[in-house]
C-alpha positions as a Markdown table, in Angstrom:
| # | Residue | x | y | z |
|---|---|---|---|---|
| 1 | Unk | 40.2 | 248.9 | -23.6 |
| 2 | Unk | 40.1 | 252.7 | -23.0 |
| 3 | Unk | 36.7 | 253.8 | -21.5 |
| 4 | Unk | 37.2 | 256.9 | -23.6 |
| 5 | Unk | 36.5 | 255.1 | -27.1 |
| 6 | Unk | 32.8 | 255.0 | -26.8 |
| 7 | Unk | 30.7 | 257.7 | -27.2 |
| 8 | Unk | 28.1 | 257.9 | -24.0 |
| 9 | Unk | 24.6 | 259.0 | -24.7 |
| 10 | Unk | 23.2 | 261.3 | -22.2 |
| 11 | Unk | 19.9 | 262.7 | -20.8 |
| 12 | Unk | 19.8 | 265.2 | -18.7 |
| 13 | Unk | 17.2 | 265.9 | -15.7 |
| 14 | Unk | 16.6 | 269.3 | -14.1 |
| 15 | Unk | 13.7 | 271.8 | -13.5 |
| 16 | Unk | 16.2 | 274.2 | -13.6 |
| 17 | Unk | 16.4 | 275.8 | -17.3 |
| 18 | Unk | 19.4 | 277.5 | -16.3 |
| 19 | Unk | 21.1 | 274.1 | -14.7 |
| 20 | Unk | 19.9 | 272.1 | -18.0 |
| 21 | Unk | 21.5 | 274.7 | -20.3 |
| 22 | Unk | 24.7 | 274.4 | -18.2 |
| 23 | Unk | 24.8 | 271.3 | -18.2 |
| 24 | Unk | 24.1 | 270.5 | -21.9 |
| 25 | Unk | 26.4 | 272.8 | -23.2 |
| 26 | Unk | 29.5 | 272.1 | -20.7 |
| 27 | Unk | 28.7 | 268.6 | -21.8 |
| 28 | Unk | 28.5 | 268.8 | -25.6 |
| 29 | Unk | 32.3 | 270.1 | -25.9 |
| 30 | Unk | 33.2 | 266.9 | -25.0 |
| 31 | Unk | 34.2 | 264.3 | -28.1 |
| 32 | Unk | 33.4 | 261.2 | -26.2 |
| 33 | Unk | 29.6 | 262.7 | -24.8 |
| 34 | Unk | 26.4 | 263.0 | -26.7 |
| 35 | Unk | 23.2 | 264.8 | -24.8 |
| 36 | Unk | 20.7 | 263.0 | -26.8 |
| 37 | Unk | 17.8 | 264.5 | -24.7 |
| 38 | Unk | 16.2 | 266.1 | -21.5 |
| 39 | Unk | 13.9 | 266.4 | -19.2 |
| 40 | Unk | 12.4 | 269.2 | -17.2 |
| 41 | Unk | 11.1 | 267.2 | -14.4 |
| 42 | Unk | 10.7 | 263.5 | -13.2 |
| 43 | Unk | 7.7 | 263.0 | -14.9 |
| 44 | Unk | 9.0 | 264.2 | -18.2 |
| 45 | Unk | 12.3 | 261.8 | -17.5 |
| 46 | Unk | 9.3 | 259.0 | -17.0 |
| 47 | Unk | 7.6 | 259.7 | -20.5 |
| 48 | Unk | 11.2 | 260.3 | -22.7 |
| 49 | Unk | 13.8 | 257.2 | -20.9 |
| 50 | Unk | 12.1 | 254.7 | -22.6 |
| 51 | Unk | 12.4 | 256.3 | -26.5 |
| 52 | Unk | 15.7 | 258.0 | -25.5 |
| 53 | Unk | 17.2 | 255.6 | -24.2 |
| 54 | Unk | 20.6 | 257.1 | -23.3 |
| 55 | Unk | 23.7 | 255.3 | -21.5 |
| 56 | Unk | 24.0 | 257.6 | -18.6 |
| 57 | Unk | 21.5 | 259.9 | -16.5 |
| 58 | Unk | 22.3 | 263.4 | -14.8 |
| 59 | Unk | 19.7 | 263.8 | -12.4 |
| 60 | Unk | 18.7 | 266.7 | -9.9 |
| 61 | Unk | 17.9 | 265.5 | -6.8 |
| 62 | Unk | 15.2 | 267.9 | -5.3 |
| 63 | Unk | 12.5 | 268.6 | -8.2 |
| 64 | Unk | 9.0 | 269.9 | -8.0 |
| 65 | Unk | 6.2 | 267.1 | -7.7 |
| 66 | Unk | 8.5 | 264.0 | -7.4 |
| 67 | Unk | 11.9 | 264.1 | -7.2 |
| 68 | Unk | 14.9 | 262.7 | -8.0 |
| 69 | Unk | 14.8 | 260.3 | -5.5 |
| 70 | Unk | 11.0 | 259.0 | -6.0 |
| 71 | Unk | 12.1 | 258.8 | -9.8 |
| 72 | Unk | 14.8 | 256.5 | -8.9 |
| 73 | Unk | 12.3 | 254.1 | -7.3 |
| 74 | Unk | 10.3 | 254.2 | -10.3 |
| 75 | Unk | 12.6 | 253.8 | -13.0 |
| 76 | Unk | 15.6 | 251.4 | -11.9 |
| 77 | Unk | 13.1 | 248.3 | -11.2 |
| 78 | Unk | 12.2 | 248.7 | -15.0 |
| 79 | Unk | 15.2 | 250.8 | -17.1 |
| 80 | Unk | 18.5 | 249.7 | -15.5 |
| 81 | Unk | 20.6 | 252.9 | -16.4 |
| 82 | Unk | 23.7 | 254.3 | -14.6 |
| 83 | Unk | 22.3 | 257.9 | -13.0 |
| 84 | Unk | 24.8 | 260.6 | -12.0 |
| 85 | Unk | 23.5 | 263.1 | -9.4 |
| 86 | Unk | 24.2 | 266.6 | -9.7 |
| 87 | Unk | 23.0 | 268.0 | -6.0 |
| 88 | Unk | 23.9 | 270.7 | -3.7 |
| 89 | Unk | 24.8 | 269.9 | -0.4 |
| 90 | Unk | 22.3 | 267.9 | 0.8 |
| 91 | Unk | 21.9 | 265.1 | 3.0 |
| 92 | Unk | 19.2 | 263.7 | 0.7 |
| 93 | Unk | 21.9 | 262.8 | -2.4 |
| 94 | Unk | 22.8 | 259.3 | 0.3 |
| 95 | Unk | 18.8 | 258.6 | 0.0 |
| 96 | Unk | 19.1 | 258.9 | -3.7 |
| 97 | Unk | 22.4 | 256.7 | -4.1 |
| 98 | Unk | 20.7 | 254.2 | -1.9 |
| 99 | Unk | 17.7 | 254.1 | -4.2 |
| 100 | Unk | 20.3 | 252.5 | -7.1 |
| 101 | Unk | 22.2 | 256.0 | -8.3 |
| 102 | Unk | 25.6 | 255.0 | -9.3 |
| 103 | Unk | 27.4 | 258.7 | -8.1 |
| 104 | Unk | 27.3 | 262.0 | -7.7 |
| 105 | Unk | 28.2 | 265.4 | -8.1 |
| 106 | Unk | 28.1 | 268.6 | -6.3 |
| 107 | Unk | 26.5 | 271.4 | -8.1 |
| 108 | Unk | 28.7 | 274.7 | -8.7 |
| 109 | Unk | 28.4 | 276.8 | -5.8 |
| 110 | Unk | 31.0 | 279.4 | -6.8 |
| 111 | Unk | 33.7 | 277.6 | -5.5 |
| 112 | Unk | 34.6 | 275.7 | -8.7 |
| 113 | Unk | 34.8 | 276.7 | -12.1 |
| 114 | Unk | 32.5 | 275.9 | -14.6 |
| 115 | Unk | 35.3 | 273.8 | -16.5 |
| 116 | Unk | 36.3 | 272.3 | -13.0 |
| 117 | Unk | 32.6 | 271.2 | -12.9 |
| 118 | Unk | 32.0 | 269.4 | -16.2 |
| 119 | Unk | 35.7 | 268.1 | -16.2 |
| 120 | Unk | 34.4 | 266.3 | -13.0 |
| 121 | Unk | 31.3 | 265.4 | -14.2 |
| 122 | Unk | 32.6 | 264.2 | -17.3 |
| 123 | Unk | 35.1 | 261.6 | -16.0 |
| 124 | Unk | 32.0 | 260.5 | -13.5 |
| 125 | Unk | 30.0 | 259.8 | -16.6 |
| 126 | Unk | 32.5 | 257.7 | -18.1 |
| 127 | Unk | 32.6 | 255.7 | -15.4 |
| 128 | Unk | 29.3 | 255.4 | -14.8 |
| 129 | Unk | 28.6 | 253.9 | -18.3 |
| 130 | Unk | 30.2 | 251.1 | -17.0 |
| 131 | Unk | 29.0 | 250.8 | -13.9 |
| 132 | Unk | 26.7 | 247.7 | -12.7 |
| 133 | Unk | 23.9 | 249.6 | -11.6 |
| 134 | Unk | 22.0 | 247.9 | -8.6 |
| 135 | Unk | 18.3 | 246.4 | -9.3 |
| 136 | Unk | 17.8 | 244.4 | -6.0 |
| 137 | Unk | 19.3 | 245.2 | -3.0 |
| 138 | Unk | 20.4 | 243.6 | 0.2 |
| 139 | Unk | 18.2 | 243.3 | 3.0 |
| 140 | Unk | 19.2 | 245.8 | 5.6 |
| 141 | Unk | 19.7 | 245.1 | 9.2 |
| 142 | Unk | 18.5 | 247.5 | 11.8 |
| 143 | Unk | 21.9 | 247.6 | 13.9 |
| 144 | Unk | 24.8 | 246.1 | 14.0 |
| 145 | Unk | 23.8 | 243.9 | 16.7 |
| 146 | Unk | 21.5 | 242.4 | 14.7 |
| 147 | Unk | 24.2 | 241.1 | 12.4 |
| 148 | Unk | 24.8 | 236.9 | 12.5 |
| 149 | Unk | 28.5 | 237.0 | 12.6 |
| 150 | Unk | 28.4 | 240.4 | 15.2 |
| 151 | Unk | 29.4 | 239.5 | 18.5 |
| 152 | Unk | 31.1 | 242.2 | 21.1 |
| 153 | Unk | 34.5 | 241.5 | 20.5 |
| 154 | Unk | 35.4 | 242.8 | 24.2 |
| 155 | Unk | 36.3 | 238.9 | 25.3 |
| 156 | Unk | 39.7 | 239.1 | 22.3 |
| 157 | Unk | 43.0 | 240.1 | 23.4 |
| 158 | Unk | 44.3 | 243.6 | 24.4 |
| 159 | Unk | 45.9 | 243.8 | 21.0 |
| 160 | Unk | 43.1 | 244.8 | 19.7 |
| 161 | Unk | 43.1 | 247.7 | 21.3 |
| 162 | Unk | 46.5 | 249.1 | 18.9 |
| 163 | Unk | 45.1 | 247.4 | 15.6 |
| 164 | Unk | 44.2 | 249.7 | 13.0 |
| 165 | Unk | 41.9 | 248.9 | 10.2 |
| 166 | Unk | 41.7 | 251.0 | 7.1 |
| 167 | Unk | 39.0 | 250.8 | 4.4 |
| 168 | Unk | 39.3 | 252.3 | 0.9 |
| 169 | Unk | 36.5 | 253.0 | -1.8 |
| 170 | Unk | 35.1 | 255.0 | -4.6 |
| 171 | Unk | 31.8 | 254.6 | -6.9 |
| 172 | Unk | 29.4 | 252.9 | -5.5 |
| 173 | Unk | 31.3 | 252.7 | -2.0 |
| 174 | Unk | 28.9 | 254.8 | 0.0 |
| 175 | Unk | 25.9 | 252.1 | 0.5 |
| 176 | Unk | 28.9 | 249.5 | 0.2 |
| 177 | Unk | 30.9 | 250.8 | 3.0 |
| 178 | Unk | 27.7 | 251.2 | 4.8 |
| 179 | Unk | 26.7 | 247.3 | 4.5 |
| 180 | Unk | 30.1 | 246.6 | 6.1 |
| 181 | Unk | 30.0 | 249.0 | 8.5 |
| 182 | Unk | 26.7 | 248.3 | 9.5 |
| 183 | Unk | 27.6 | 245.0 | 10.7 |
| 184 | Unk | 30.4 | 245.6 | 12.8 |
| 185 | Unk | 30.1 | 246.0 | 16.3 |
| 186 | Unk | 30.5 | 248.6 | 18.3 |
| 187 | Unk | 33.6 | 248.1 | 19.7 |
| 188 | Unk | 35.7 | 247.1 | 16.6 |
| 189 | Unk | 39.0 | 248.3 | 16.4 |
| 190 | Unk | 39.9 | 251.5 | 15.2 |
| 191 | Unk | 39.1 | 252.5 | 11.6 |
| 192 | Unk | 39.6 | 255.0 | 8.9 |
| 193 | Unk | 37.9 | 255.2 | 5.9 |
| 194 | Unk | 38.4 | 257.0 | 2.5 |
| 195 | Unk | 35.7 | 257.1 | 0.5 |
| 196 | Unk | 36.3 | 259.6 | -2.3 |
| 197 | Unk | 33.6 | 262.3 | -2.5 |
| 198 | Unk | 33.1 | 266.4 | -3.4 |
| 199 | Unk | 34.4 | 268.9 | 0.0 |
| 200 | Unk | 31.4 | 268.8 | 2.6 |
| 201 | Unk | 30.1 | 265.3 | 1.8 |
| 202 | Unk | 32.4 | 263.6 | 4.3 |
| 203 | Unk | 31.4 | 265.0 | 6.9 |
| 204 | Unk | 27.3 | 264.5 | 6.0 |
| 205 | Unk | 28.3 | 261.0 | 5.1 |
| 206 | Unk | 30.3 | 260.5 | 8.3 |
| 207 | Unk | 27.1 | 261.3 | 10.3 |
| 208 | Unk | 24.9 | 259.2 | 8.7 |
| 209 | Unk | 27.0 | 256.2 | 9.4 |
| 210 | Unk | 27.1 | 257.5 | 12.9 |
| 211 | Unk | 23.4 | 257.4 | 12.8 |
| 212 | Unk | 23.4 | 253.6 | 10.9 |
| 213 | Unk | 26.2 | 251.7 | 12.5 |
| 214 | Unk | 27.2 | 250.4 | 16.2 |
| 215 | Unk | 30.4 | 252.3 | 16.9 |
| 216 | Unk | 31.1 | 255.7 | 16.6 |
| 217 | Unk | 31.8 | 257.4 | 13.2 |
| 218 | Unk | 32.9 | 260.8 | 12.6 |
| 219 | Unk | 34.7 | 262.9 | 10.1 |
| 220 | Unk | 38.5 | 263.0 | 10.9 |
| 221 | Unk | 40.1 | 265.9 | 12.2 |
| 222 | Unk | 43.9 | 266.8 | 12.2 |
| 223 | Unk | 45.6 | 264.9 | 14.8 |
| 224 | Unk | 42.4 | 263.0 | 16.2 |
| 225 | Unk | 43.5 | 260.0 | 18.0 |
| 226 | Unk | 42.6 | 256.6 | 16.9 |
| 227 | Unk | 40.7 | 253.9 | 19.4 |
| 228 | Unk | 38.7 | 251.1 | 19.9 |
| 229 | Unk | 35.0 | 251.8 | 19.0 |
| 230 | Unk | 35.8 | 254.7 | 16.6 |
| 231 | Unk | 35.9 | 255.0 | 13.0 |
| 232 | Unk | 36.8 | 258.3 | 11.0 |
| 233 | Unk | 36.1 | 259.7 | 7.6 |
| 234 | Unk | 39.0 | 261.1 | 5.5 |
| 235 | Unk | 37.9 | 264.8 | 4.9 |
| 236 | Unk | 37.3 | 265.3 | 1.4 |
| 237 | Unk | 40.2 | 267.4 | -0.3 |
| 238 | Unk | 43.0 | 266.5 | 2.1 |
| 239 | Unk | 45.3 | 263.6 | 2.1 |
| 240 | Unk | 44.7 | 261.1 | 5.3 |
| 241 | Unk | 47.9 | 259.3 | 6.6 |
| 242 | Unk | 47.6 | 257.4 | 10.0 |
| 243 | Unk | 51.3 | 258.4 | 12.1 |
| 244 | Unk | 52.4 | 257.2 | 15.6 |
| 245 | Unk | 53.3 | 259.3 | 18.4 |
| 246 | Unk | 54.9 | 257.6 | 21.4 |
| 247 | Unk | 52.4 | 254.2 | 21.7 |
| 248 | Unk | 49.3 | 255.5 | 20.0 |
| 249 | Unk | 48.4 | 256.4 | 16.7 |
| 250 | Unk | 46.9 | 259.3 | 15.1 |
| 251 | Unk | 45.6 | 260.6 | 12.1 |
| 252 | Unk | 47.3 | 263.5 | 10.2 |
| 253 | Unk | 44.8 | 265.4 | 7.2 |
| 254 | Unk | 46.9 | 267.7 | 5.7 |
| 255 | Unk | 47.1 | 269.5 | 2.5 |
| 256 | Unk | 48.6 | 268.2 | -0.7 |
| 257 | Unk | 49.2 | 266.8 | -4.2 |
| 258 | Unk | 46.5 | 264.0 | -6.0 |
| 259 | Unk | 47.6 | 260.8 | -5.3 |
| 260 | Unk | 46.7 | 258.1 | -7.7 |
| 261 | Unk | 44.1 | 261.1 | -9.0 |
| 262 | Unk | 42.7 | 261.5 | -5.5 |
| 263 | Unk | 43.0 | 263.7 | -3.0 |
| 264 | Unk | 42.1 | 262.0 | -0.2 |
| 265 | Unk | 43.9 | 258.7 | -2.1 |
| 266 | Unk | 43.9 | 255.3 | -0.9 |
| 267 | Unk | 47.0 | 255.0 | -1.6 |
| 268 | Unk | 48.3 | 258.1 | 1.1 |
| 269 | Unk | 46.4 | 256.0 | 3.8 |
| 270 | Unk | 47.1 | 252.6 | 3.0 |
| 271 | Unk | 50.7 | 253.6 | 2.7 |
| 272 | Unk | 50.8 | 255.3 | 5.9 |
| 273 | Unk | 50.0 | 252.2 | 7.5 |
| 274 | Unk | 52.3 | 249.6 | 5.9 |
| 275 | Unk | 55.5 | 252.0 | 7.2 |
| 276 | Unk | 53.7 | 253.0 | 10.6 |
| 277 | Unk | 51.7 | 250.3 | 12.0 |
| 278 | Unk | 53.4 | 248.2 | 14.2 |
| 279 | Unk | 50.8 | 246.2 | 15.8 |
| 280 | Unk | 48.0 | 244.1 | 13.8 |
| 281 | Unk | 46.0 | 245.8 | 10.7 |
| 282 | Unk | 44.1 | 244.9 | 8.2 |
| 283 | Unk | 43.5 | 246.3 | 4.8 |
| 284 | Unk | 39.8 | 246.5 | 2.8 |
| 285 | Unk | 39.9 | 248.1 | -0.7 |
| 286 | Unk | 36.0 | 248.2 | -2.2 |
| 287 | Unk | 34.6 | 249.3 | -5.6 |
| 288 | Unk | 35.9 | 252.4 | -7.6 |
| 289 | Unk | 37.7 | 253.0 | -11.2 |
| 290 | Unk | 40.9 | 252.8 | -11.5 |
| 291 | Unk | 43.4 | 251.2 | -9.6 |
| 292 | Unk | 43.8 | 253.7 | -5.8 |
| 293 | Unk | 44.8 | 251.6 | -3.0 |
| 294 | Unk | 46.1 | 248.8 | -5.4 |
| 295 | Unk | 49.9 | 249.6 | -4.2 |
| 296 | Unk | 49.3 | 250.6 | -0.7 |
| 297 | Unk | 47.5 | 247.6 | 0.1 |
| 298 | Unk | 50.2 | 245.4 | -1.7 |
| 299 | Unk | 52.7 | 247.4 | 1.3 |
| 300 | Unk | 50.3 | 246.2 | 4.1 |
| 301 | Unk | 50.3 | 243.1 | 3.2 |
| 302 | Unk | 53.8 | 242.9 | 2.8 |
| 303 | Unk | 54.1 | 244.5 | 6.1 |
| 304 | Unk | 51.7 | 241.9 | 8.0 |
| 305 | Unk | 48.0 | 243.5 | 7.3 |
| 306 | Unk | 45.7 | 240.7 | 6.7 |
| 307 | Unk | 43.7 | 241.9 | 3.4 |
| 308 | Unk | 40.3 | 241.7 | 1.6 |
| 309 | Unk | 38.9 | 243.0 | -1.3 |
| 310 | Unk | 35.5 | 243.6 | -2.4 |
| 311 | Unk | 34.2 | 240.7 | -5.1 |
| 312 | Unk | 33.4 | 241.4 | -8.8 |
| 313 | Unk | 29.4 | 240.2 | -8.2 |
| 314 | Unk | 28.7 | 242.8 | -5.4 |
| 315 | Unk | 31.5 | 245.5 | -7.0 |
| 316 | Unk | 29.1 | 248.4 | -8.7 |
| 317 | Unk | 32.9 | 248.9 | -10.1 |
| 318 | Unk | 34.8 | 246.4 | -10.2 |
| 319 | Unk | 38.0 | 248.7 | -10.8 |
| 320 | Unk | 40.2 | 248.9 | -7.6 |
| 321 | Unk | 39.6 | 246.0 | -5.9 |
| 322 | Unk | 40.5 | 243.9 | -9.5 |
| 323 | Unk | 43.5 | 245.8 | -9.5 |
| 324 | Unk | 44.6 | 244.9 | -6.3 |
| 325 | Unk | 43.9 | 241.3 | -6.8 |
| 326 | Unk | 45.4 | 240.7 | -10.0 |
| 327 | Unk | 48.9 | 242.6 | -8.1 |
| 328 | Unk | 48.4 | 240.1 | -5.1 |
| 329 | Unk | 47.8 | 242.5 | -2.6 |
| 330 | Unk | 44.5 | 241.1 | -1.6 |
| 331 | Unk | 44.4 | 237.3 | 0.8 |
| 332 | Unk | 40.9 | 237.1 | 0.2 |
| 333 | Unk | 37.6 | 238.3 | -1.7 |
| 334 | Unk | 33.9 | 238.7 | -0.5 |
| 335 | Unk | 31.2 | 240.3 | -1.1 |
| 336 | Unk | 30.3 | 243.6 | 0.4 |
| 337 | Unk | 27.4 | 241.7 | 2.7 |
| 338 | Unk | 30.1 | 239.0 | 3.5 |
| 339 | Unk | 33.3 | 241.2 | 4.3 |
| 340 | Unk | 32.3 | 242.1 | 7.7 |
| 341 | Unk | 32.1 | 238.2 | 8.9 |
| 342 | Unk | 35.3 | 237.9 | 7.0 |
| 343 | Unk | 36.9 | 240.6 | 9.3 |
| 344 | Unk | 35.7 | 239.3 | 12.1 |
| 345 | Unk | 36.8 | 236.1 | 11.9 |
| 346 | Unk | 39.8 | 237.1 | 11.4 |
| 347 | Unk | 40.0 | 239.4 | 14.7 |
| 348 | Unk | 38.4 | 236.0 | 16.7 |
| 349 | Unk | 41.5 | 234.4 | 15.8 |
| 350 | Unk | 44.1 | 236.5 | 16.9 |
């Protein structure tokens, strides 16, 4: 079925008249969109979701009184609507997605056109409206440490040491990722993730799983060398690959076309890896529309990677990692709590 059939009721939240009214009318060229309302502030959103009832939520995250964040809080328990965030860059947008928002994006700063904008918006929208959108939420764990299955791997064999893990994602993949990551120990092999998200993002989102998980996680930079203990972020608007010079492997973040409608894709690192690695790897593709990292992950696994994908139950999306079963590139399914202890299993045993 094409998401595109159904027309999406929206409401739109910002204390911004000037946002709302470009918003709204960006929004009401499009055939498949209906702006059935809005709000001027949380409180207003409060008093109108119930009688609106629309499909999908925009929502500014920093408002006057309470904002987008506190509304959150208040409304998912009771109104279980997908909520798109339109933010600047802020650090506070990852509070807001772990408080239940399904995505987000990044406010026009000059840098995009106004077209760019809602044609971005737009296509979060539809997916969003058929999104799971999360009611109760996982107990979190302080560190990784903390974790049943999280034991320093420093006892397993030097071949760790080459292995190369990469992890793929879209909507709902930020608080995802982070449930995986966050029980991991700190000296898991080397990662890199792409987790698609607007230019500046990755690197705030980088951080804060620095912050949150065991081992060290930064944004990737051109040629940055992959270890033990170190994970890296795909910088958002470049393509990731992972390449090998002499016996170690790097990371190259270069330029370049969409790849399966991404840029970074998937697909680009996932690929990389399946020609490239020649040690142990392993593949995880996690919730997102559409079907990026499907192929590339069929290639590692063909190549050797030992591959899971993220469950339908715990998938806010259940897009990618779907696609990627039904292909047969993925050995086994778990939930995002679960995929960790699956992983590390699997690195015991080698």
């Amino acid at each position: 079925m094409s998401l595109f059939k159904k027309i999406i009721r929206v409401m739109v939240v910002d204390d911004s008249a000037v946002a709302r009214s470009y918003i709204i009318s960006g929004l009401s060229t499009r055939t498949n969109i209906q702006v059935v309302g809005y709000a001027v502030n949380a409180a207003d959103a409060q008093r109108k979701v119930q009688e609106i009832r629309p499909d999908v939520i925009t929502l500014d995250v920093e408002m006057p009184d309470m904002n987008g964040i506190d509304l959150l809080k208040k409304l998912l328990p009771v109104f279980q609507v997908p909520v798109i965030l339109v933010s600047s860059l802020n650090l506070r947008v990852f509070d807001a997605l772990d408080a239940g928002a399904v995505d987000f994006v990044r406010k026009p700063d000059g840098s995009q056109s106004k077209d760019e904008f809602i044609n971005t918006l737009t296509q979060k929208i539809v997916v969003s409206a058929y999104a799971k959108v999360r009611t109760s939420f996982p107990a979190r764990i302080a560190q990784a440490s903390t974790a049943a299955d999280d034991v320093p791997l420093l006892g397993t064999k030097l071949t760790l040491d080459q292995m190369v893990i990469g992890l793929g994602a879209s909507t709902g993949g930020t608080e995802a990722t982070l449930e995986v990551m966050k029980r991991l120990p700190a000296d898991i092999p080397a990662m890199v993730i792409v987790q698609h998200m607007p230019p500046g993002f990755t690197k705030m989102y980088a951080e804060r799983l620095d912050r949150l998980c065991a081992m060290e996680v930064r944004e990737a930079v051109d040629g940055d060398e992959l270890r033990r203990g170190l994970a890296l972020v795909a910088p958002a608007d470049l393509q990731c690959r992972v390449v090998r010079i002499g016996n170690r492997y790097r990371v190259a973040c270069k330029p370049g076309d969409k790849v399966s409608g991404h840029r970074p894709s998937v697909d680009v690192l996932f690929q990389s890896m399946a020609g490239i690695v020649k040690d142990k790897m392993a593949g995880i593709i996690m919730t997102g529309m559409g079907h990026d990292g499907s192929d590339g992950l069929l290639a590692m696994r063909k190549a050797g990677a030992y591959t899971i994908g993220q469950d339908k139950a715990s998938s806010v999306v259940y897009g990618m990692p779907m696609v990627a079963f039904d292909i047969g590139a993925v050995q086994i399914q778990a939930s995002c709590e679960n995929i960790a202890g699956v992983l590390l299993r699997y690195l015991k045993s080698l």
